[in-house]
C-alpha positions in Angstrom: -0.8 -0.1 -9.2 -0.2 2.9 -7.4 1.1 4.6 -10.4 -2.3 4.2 -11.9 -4.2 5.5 -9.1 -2.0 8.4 -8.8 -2.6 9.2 -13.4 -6.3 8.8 -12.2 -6.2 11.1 -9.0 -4.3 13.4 -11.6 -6.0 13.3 -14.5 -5.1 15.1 -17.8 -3.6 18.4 -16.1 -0.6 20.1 -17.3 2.9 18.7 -16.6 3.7 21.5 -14.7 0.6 20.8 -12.4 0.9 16.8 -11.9 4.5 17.5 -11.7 4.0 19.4 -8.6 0.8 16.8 -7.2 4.0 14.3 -7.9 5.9 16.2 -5.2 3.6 17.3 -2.7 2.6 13.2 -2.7 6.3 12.3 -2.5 6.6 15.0 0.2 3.2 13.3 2.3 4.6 9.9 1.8 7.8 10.2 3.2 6.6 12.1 6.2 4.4 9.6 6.6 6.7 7.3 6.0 4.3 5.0 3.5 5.3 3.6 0.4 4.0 2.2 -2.6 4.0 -1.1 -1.6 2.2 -0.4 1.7 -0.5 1.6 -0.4 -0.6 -1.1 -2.7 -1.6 -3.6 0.2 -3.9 -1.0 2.3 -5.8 -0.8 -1.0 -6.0 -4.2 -1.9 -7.2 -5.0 2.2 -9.7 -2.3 1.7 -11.1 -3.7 -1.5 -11.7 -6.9 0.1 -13.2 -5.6 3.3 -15.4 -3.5 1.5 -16.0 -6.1 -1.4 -17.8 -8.5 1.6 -20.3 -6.2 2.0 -20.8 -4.3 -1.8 -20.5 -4.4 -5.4 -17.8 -2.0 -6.2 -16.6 -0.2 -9.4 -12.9 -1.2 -8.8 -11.6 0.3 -12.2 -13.0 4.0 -11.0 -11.8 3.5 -7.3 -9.2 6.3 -5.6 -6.9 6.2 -2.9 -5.8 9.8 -1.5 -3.7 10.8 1.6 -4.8 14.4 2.1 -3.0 16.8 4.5 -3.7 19.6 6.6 -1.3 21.4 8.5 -1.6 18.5 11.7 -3.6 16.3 10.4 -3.5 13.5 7.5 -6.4 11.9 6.0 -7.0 8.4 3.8 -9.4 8.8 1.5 -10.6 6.0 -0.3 -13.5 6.7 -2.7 -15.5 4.2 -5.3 -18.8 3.9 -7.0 -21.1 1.4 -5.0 -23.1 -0.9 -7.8 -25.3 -2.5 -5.0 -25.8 -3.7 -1.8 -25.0 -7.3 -1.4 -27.6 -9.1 1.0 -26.7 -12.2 3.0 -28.9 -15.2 2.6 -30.5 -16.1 5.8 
């Protein structure tokens, strides 16, 4: 699953470039110390927190970790459809 998200986050750049976005993930991962399987779940925990309250596109969603010099970021951007309202 992550291997999906990651072709998305990539998109149809030149092997030379998603090459490099390979390493620069591998790199944040392991200082981070997540894996794919902890990605896997945070995203899956994510979709259903954010599922209870709205439609979402889940085929266009994205999971990112992005890094600056002391800090690290997730990212988790996807399309809202609509609002769900609770029945009173």
């Amino acid at each position: 699953m992550f291997s999906e998200l990651f072709r998305r986050f990539t998109g149809q750049k030149a092997s030379k470039d998603a090459a490099k976005k390979r390493l620069q993930f591998s790199l944040i991962y392991d200082k981070l110390e997540v894996n794919d399987t902890t990605l896997t779940n945070l995203q899956k925990d994510i979709v259903g927190v954010i599922s209870n309250y709205f439609e979402i596109d889940k085929d266009s969603l994205e999971l990112k970790v992005k890094r600056d010099d002391d800090v690290s970021a997730l990212v988790f951007n996807t399309p809202i459809l609509q609002v769900k309202r609770k029945r009173a």
